[in-house]
N, C-alpha and C positions, 0 to 999 in steps of 0.2 A: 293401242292394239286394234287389228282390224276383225270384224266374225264375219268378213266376206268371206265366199267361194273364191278362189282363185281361179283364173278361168280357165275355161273346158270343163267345171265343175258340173257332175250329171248325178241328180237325186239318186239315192238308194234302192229306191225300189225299183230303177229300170239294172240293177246291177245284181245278181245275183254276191253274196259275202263267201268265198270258198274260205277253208278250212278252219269253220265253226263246229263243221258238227262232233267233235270229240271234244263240248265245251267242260271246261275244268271250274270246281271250285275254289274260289281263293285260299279254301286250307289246305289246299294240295300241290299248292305254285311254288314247287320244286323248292325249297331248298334241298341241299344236295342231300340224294338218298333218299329223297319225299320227304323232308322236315317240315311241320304244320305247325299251325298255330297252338293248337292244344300240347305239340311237343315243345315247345320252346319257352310256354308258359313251366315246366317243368324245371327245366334249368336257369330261368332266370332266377336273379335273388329277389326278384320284388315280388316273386309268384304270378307275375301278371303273362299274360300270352303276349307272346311277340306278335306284331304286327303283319303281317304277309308280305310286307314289302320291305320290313327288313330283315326276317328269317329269309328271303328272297338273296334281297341284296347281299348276307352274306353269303350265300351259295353262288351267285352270280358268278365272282370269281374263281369260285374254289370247284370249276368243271373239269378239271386234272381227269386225266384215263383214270378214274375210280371212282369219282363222283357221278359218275353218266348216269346207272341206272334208273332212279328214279326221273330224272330229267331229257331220257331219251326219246328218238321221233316217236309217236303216235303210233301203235300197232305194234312195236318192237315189242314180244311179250314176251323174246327168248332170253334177253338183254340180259347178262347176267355182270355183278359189278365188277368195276373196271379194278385191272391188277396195276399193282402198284401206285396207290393212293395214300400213300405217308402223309406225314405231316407236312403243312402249308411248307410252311419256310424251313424245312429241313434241309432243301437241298443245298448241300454244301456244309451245313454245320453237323454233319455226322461224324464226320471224322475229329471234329477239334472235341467233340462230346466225348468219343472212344477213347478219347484221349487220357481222360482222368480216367482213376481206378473207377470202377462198377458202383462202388460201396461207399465212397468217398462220401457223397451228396446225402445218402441214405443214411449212414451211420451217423447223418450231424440231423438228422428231420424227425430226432427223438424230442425231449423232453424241452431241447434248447429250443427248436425250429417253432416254439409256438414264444419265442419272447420277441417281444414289439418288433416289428419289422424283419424277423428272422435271419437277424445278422449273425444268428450263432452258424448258421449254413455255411459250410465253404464254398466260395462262389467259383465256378467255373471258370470265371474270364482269363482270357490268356490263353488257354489249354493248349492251343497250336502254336503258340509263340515259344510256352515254356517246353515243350515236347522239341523245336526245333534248338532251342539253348541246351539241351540234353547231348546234342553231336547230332543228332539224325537231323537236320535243318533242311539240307537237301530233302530229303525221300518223304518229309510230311508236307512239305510245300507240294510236291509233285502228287502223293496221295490224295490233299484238301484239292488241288485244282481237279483232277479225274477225278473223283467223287460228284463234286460240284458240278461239270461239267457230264458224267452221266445221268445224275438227275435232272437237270436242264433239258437232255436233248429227249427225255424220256427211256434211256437206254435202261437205265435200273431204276424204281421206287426209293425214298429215304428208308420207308421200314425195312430195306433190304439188310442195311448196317444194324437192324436190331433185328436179329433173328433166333433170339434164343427163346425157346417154349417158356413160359410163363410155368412154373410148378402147380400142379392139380391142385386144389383144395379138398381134403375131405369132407367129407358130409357133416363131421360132428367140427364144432367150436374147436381149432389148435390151443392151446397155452397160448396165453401171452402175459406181457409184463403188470404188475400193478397200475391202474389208474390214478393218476392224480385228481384232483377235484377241479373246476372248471377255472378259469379267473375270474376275480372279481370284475364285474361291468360287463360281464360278456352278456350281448344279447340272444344268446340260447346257452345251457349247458353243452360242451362239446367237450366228450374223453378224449383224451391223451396220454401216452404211454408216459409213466414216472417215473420209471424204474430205468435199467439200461438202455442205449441204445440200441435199438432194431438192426436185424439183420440187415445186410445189403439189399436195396431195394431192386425188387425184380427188373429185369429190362425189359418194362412195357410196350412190346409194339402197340403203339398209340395206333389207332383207324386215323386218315385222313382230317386234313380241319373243315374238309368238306364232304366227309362220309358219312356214315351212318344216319338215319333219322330217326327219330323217337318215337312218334304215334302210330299207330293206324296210319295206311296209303288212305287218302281218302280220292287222291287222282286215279281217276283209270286207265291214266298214261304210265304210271308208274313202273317200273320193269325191272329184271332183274333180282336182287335178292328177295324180290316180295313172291316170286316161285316157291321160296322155302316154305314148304306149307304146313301150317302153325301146329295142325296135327296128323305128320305122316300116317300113309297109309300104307299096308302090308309092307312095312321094314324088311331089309335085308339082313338076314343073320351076321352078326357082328360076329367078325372073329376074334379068337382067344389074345391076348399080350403077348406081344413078340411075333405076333405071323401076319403083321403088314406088310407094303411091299413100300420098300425108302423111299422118301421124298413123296410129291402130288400124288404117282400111284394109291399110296397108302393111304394117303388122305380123299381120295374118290372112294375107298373101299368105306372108310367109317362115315362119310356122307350119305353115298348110299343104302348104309346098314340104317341109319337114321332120318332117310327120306328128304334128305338135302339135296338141292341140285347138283351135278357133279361138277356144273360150272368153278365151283368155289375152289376147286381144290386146287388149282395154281396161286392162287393169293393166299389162300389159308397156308398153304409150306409156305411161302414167301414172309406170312407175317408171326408164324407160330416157330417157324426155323421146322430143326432136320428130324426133330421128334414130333413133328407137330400131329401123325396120324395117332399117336400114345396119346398125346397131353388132349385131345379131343376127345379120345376112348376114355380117359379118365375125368378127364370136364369139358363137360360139350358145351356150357356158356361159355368157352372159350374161343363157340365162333362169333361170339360180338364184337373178337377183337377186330374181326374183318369187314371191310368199308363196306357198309349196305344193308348190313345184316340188322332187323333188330328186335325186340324183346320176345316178344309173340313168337317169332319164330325159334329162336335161338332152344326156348321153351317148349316147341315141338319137337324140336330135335334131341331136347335132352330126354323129353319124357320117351320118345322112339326107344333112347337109348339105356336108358336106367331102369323104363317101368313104374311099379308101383313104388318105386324108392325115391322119383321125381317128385318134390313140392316146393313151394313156394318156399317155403321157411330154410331150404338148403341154403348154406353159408356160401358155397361156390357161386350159386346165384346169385346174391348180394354181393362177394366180391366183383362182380364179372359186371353185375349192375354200376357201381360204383365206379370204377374207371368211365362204363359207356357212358353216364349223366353227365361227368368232365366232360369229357369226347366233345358230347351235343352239345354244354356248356362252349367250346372252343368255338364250334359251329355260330354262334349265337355272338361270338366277341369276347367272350368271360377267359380270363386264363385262369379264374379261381371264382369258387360258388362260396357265400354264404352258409358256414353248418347246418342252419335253419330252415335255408332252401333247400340244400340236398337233401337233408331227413325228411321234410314232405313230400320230394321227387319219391324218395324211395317209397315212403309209404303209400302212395300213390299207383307203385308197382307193384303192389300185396308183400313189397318183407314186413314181416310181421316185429321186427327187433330193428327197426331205423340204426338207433342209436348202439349197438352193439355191432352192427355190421361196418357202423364208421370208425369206432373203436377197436374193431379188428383191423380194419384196410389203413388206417394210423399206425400200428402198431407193426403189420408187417413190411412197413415202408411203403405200399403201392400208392399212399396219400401222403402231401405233407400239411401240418397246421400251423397258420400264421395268426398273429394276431393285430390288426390293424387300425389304428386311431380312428375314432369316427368323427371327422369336422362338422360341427354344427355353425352354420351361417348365424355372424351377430356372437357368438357365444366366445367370450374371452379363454387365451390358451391358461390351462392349469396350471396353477404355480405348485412347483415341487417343494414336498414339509423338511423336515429334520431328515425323515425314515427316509425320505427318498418316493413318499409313496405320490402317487398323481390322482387327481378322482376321473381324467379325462377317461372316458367310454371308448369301449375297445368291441370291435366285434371278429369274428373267428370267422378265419376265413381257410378253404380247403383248394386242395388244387394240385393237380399231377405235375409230376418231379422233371418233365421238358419244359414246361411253361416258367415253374419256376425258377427254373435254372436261365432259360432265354431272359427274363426280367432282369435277374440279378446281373447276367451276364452287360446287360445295355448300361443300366444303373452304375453297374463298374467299370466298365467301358469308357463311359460319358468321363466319367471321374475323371479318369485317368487320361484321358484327353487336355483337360482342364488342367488336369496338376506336371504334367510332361509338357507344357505350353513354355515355352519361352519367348515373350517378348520381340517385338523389332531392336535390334541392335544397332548402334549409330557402325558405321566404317570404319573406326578406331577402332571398336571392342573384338573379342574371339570369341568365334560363337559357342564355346562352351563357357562364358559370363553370362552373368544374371540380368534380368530383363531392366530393362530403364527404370530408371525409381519414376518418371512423373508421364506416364504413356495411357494414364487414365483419363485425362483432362479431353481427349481432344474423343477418345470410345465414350465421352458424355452424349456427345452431338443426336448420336444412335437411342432412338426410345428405349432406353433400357434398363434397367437392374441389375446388374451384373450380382450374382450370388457369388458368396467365397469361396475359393478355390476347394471342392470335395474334397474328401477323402476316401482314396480308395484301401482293397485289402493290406495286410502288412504283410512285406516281401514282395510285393508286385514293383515297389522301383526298382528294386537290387536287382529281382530277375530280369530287368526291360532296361537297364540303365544304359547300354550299349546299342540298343535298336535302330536310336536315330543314325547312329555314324553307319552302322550297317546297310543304311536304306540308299543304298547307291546306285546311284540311273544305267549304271552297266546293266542291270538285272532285269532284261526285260522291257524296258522301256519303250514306247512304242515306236515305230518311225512317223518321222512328223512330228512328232514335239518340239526334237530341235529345232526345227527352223521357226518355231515360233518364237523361240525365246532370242533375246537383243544379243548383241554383241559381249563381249565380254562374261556373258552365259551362257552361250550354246550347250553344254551339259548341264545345266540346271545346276550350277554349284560355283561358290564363292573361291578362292582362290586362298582358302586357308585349309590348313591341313591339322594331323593332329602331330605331335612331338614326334614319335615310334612309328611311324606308317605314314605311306601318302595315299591311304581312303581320301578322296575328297569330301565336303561337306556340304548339304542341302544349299541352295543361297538363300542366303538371310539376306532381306533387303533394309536398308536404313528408316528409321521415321522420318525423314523427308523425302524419302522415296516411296513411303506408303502415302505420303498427305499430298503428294505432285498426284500420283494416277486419281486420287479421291479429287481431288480438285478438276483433274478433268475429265470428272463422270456425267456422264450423259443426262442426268437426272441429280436431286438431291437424295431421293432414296436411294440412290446406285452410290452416292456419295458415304451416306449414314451407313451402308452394307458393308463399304469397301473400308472405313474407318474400324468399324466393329471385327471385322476378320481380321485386322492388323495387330487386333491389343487381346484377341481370345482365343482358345481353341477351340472352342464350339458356341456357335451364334444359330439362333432360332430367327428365320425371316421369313415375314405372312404380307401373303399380298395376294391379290386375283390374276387373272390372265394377261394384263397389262404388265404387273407388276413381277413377272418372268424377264422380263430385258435385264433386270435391277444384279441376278445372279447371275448374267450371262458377261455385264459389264465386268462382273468381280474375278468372273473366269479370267477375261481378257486382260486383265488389269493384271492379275496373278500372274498370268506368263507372261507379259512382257516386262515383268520384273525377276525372271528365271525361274520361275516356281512351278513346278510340276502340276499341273493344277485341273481338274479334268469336274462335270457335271455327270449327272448321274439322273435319269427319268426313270420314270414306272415302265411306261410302252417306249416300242418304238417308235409309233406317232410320237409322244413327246419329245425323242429324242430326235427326229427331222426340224422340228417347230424350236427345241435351243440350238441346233445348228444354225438355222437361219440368222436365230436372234446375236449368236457369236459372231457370224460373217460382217453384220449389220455392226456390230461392235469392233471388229477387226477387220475391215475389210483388204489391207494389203497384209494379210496374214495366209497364203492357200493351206496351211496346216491347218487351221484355229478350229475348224470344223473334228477333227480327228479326238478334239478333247469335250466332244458329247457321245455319249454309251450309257445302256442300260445296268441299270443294278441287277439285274440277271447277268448278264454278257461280261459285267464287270468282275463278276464275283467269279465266273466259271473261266476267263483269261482271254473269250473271244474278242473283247474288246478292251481297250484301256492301257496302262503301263506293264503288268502282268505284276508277276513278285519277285519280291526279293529273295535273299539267301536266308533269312525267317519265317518264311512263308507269308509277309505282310504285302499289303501293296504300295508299288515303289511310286509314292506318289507324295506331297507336298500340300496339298490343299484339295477338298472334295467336298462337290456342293451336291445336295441331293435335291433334287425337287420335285413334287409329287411327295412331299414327305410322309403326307396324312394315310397314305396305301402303304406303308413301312406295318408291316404286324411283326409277331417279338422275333421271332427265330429267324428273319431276313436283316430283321434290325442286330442282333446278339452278331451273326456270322459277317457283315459289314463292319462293325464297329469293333471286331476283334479282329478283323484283314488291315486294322489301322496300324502303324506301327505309332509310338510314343510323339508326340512333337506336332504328330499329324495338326492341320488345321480342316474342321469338321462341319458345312453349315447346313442347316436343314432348312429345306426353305417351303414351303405349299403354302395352301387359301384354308382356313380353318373351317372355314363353310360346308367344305367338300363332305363327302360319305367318308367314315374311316376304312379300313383294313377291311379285305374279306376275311384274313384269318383274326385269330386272336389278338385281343392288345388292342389300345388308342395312343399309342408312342410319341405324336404330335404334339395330341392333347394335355397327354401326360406332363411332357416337356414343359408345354407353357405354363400350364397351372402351376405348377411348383416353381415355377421363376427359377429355376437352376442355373441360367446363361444368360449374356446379352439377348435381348430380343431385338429385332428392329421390324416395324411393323410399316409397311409400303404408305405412300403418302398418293402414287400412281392410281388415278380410276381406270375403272374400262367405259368409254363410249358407245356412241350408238346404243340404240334400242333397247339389244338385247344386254348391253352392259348396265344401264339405266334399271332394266327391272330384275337382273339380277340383283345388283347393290340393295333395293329394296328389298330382294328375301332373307339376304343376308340378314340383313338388323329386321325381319319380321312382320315385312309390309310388302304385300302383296297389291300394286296400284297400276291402272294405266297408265300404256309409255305411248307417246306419237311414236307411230311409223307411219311417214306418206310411203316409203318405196318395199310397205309390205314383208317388213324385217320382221315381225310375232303378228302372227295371226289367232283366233281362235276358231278352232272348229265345232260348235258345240255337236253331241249325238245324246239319242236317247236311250241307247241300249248296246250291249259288246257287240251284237252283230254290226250295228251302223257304224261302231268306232273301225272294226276291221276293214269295210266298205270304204270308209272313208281314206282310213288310212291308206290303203294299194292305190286309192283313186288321187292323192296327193304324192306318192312316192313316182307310180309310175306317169302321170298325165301333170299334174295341176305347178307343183315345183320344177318342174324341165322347163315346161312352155312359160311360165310367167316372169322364172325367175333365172333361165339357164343352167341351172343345178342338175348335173343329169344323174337318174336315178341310180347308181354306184356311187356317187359322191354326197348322196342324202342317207341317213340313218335312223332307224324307226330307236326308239326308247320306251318300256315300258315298264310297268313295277316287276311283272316276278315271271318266270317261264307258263306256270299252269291258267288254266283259268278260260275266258271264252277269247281273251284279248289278249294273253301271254302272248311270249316268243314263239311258244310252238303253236299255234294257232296263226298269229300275225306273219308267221317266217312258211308255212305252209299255205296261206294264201299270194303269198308274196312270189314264191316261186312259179305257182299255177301262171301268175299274170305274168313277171320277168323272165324265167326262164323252167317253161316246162319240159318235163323229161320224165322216163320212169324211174330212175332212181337207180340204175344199173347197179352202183357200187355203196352198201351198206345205204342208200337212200340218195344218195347226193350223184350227179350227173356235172360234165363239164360247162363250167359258166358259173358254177351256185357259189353265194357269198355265204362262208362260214366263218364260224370261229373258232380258232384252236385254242386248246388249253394243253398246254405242252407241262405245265406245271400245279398244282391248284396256285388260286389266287392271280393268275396269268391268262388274259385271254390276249390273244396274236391275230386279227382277222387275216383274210386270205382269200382269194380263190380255186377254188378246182381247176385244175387244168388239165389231170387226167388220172385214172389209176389202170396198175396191175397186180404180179403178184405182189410186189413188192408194197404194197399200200395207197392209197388214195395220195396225191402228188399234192399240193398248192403251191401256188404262190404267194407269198406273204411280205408284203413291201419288197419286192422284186428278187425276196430270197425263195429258192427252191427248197420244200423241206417236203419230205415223202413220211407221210405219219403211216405207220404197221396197222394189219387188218386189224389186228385185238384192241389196240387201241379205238380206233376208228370203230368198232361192235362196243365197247366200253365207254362209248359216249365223249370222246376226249375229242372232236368235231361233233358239231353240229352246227345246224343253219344261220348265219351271221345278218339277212336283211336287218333283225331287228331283235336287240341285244337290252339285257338289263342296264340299271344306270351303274350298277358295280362294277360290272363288264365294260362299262364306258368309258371309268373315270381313267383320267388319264390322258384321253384321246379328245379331239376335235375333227369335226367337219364342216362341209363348207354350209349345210341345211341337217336338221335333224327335225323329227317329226316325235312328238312326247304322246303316247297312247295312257288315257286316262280311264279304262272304264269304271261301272258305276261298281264292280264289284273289287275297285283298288284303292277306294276308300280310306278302308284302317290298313295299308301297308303304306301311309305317307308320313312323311316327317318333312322338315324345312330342310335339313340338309340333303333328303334325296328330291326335293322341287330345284334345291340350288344345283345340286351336281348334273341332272337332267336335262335344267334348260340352258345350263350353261354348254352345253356340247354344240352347240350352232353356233357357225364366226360369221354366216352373213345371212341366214333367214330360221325361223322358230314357229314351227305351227304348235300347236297344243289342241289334240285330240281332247275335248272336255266334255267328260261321259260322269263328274264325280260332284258338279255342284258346288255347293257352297262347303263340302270336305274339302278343296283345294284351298281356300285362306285360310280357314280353320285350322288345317295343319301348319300351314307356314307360319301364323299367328302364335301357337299353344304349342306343339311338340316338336320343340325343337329337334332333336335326335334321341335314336335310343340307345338308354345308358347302357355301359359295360362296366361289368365291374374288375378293374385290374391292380394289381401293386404297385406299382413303375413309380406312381407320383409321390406314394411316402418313402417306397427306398430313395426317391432323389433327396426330397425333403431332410430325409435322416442322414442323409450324406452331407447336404448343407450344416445343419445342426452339428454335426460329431464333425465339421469343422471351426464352427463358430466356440464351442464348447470350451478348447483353451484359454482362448483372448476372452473370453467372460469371469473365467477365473481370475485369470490376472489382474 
């Protein structure tokens, strides 16, 4: 690595550093909503404060229209938060959720939902399959696509599908059921209801996985809901019940009566539904449901509005508290807290009754309790006695009824991928025979473990046992598939039929026609991949940026054995970079490009085969990659668009950042050994591939570069990193190295700060393209970034606005984002993007800003994710010392806590269970 100047490099001090002077403290660096360090210490389970850089990272993604406000330009002090900011990965799975009754999920999250693994739950999965097996097939396919598809373009929010007011709480404690006594081995006592099952659990509008924040703004860029001020002044006379005016009117009327911005009142109807100016009038912590809003405030509002009847020890408070600590929990990775950590969050908050506030929000369903093995490293599994009883330690875990439902939904998903799998067939057999008895010999070659076939719900084959024959390429299919596949499969299907119909049937390709394409795979790993997908339905494969050829080989290989078979990226940058890698794999193929699309585009119908007449997609084989940005509710509404048979591969670098929203899904996956794995054998070269591989395994060392591929820049302070930084984007990387300053990309830990994005992306403009900001800040030329979804950033540039909204272009698509958006923070300045906001993407230079105040927001997997974004040069702003090895050395990533890997686990198990008896 070189600490030259690159040349035309000019000291600091002859340059003055623009857009310093509204420098931020690291505990104010935007997560979404202004989430800080001290709030995120809150909702972790370890009690410990999040980091700034990854309470960062995960807001990074999740700048959806509704995360904006605390993260908006500098001076924006009208900003109020952005509407429609549902949950992360909602969009699309609202519909198959509407699906099942209300009360279903609720009525099982009694007394059962706390036994190991909470498989007394009825799980979700299926819901739009089994709704289409009902006669309505048609009209929920088309439903789930427009749903999907609204929430994508930003037409409507997910909370818009839940809009029913949440019922008031009164003041005093309701009745509830007897408490049982805690389990044995639980590491805190946590009540639970003993007695009957709870009513139907309320329909939570969940705030965004990127909304609300927890502490104090401590940014003075913060904007929007932090208007709400903590104690109105001369309130407006509320009026009497029943003399609202319907809808948002009504809800500007009781904001105002309560010294709220009137801003709120279109997202508050949208996330409270059609009574929501009553259910506010009767509980006003009911605007924490809305993205932005939080405690302090919520708490002025109520006291505006109650008076001297306003304290701390109100039960509605505590309910209202107790979903928002999930919420921020979400924010944070968590799809479930720790009993022990929530009761200190809460008492933290002044409820004065921790543990009865949790035993109420239990009981009325708005929680459920799990309880969850705790794996002690070295420590042998428990042998079961006579009774049955175990001594392994269990600790309680809590967590709102989307999340958990998304889990179960994946976990049973996965399953049933796995157990609906059938083997390669030799050319003699029909493919409704059972798979080859000896097809495991040669899926050995593949690093892998293969676990036993899960077990999914009971009733879910009977309901699905006709899907495969259903999944017929008439339905949508795209054009250009055909001509990828060979002769004699031009419809992607074998020439066997069934008895009573001539449905055609998927092509099943023979094992010597799976071990010819593996034979002539471009690599050994593309070999061990394409072996592995032949003998499973769902295979996990982990490799680095190299080791992307290895899933593109398996594509190609898939369709030129008639198989529907299509790749799946995070961005669309990754999806240009697996077409290439397809072309490179297929070259006399001019389709083969058509079977790369984004799991957004995929799931709403813009791109890919579409669905069938079940609402699944008409597809054969689906690789995902980027898997590690999969969080639960993207992952549940993908793995339930699967129909039966499906072949399923997930493939990402486990290095990378996880998810912005909730869940570690990747991670999950591997650690419980549930599937083949095959693990890439392919390095990356060069440079920057050399010192990546070193951070991977926790060695942060010099790499030669004579042609100036990693540089470092050292600075002494945020101003000199800013200085530096525009002085390398706009001058030092064009001239040295031809990278012109659109094709380089600033990186750095979290938005706020002296050396955030809004700092670095406000000096950057001054020097690239100055303007006064005509339209919400931004002027024609400026590099921004959209978030069209949370957890989706799209860059783009301005090309022009009117009324109709601020224009881009975003990889040469026109998409005109609406003024409210656009004031709601869903654009802002794109020069220079967090690493959450990165992952996914490459360029051809990136530039990594390190100041000395981003320290404790580092971890090895945001060093790995950061400087892996450069494919042909790597400066590193180094403002942080010797905190740069030291984290890649010691903290690894920070932990989340999720379920995902004992529901696999238990899936395993309660398949293994028979064959033990016997």
């Amino acid at each position: 690595m070189s600490t030259d100047r690159l040349a035309g490099d000019t000291p600091p001090e002859q340059e003055a550093a623009p857009g310093t002077a509204d420098a931020q403290t690291p505990a104010a660096a935007a997560a979404p909503g202004g989430n800080t360090e001290a709030a995120a210490a809150a909702a972790t389970p370890s009690g410990e404060a999040a980091a700034p850089g990854e309470a960062e990272a995960s807001d990074d993604d999740t700048t959806a229209p509704g995360n904006g406000p605390a993260e908006a330009a500098p001076g924006d002090a009208t900003a109020a938060p952005a509407p429609g900011n549902a949950t992360a990965a909602e969009d699309g799975r609202t519909p198959a959720q509407g699906a099942a009754a209300p009360g279903e999920d609720a009525a099982a999250s009694g007394p059962e939902a706390a036994a190991p693994g909470s498989q007394a739950r009825t799980a979700p999965a299926g819901a739009p399959r089994d709704t289409a097996a009902s006669g309505s097939a048609q009209a929920t396919a088309a439903a789930l696509a427009a749903a999907v598809r609204a929430v994508e373009s930003g037409e409507r929010s997910a909370a818009s599908f839940f809009n029913a007011p949440r019922p008031a709480k009164p003041a005093a404690p309701a009745g509830r059921p007897a408490q049982s006594a805690p389990s044995p081995g639980s590491p805190a006592p946590q009540d639970r209801p003993a007695g009957p099952a709870p009513e139907p659990a309320r329909q939570q509008p969940a705030p965004e996985a990127g909304g609300p924040a927890r502490p104090p703004v401590v940014d003075g860029d913060a904007t929007g809901p932090a208007s709400v001020a903590a104690a109105p002044t001369s309130p407006a006379a509320a009026p009497g019940p029943g003399a609202y005016a319907p809808g948002a009117e009504g809800v500007r009327q009781v904001l105002a009566a309560g010294g709220a911005p009137e801003a709120l009142a279109d997202r508050a109807a949208e996330v409270l539904g059609e009574r929501a100016a009553e259910a506010l009038r009767e509980d006003p912590w009911q605007l924490l449901a809305v993205p932005g809003v939080r405690p302090e405030q919520a708490d002025g509002f109520a006291r505006a509005l109650l008076g001297p009847a306003c304290g701390p020890g109100d039960e509605r408070r505590a309910q209202a508290l107790v979903g928002w600590l999930l919420e921020q929990a979400a924010v944070a990775g968590h799809s479930a807290l720790e009993a022990s950590a929530l009761r200190a969050a809460l008492a933290q908050r002044a409820v004065p009754d921790p543990d009865d506030a949790l035993q109420t929000a239990i009981a009325d369903g708005a929680v459920l309790v799990f309880q969850d093995a705790i794996e002690e490293p070295g420590r042998p599994r428990p042998v079961t006695d006579e009774d049955g009883e175990e001594a392994q330690p269990v600790r309680i875990l809590l967590g709102l009824d989307r999340f958990a439902m998304a889990e179960e939904s994946v976990a049973d998903g996965l399953a049933r991928l796995l157990n609906t799998f059938e083997a390669a067939a030799g050319p003699e057999d029909h493919p409704a025979d059972g798979p080859a008895p000896d097809e495991d010999a040669t899926a050995d070659d593949a690093t892998t473990e293969a676990a036993p076939a899960p077990a999914t719900d009971e009733g879910r084959p009977a309901a699905e046992t006709d899907t495969t024959p259903a999944a017929d390429t008439d339905h949508g299919t795209e054009a250009g598939t055909e001509a990828s596949r060979p002769a004699g499969h031009a419809d992607g299907t074998t020439d066997h039929t069934t008895d009573d119909t001539t449905v055609a049937r998927p092509a099943r390709p023979s094992p010597a026609e799976w071990e010819a394409t593996a034979a002539a795979a471009p690599s050994p790993s593309a070999a061990e991949l394409i072996r592995a997908a032949a003998h499973s339905g769902l295979v996990a494969h982990t490799g680095a940026e190299a080791a992307r050829a290895e899933p593109a080989a398996l594509l190609a290989a898939a369709r030129s054995l008639g198989l529907r078979a299509f790749g799946a990226t995070h961005t669309e940058n990754g999806r240009r970079r697996l077409a290439t890698d397809l072309t490179e794999c297929a070259p006399g193929d001019p389709a083969i490009g058509t079977a790369a699309v984004t799991v957004s585009a995929l799931l709403s119908g813009q791109q890919g085969p579409g669905r069938d007449a079940d609402g699944a997609l008409a597809l054969d084989l689906l690789v995902v990659l980027d898997a590690p940005q999969l969080d639960l509710e993207t992952a549940a509404l993908l793995v339930e668009s699967l129909p039966d048979g499906t072949r399923l591969v997930l493939s990402g670098d486990p290095g990378v950042l996880w998810s912005a929203g909730p869940g570690r899904l990747f991670a999950d996956l591997l650690a419980a050994r549930f599937c083949p794995q095959v693990a890439s054998r392919t390095p990356d070269f060069g440079p920057i591939g050399e010192l990546v591989s070193g951070i991977g395994i926790g060695e942060l060392s010099q790499v030669e570069a004579p042609g100036k591929e990693v540089v470092i820049v050292p600075v002494r302070d945020a101003k000199e990193a800013v200085h530096r930084t525009v002085q390398l984007v706009a001058d030092s990387v064009p001239r040295a190295l031809g990278v012109p300053a659109d094709r380089t990309q600033v990186i750095t830990v979290g938005h706020g700060g002296a050396a955030g994005t809004r700092a670095l992306n406000a000096a950057l403009k001054e020097r690239l393209n100055p303007g006064p900001g005509r339209f919400g800040g931004f002027d024609p030329g400026d590099r921004v970034a959209y978030a069209p979804a949370p957890g989706r950033t799209v860059p783009g540039t301005v090309t022009d606005a009117d009324a109709a909204g601020l224009r881009l272009d975003c990889d040469g698509a026109a998409v005109v984002v609406p003024r409210e958006q656009v004031g709601a923070g869903a654009v802002r300045h794109g020069w220079a993007l967090t690493a959450h906001q990165a992952a996914g993407m490459r360029w051809p230079a990136a530039v990594v800003v390190l100041p000395g105040d981003a320290a404790g927001g580092l971890t090895r997997a945001w060093v790995y994710t950061a400087f892996s974004r450069g494919e042909r040069h790597l400066s590193v702003v180094q403002g942080v010392d010797q905190a740069l090895p030291r984290a890649v050395a010691e903290v690894p990533v920070k932990e989340r806590t999720t379920r995902l890997r004992t529901l696999l686990q238990q899936s395993v198990q309660t398949t293994q269970e028979p064959s033990t008896a016997d």
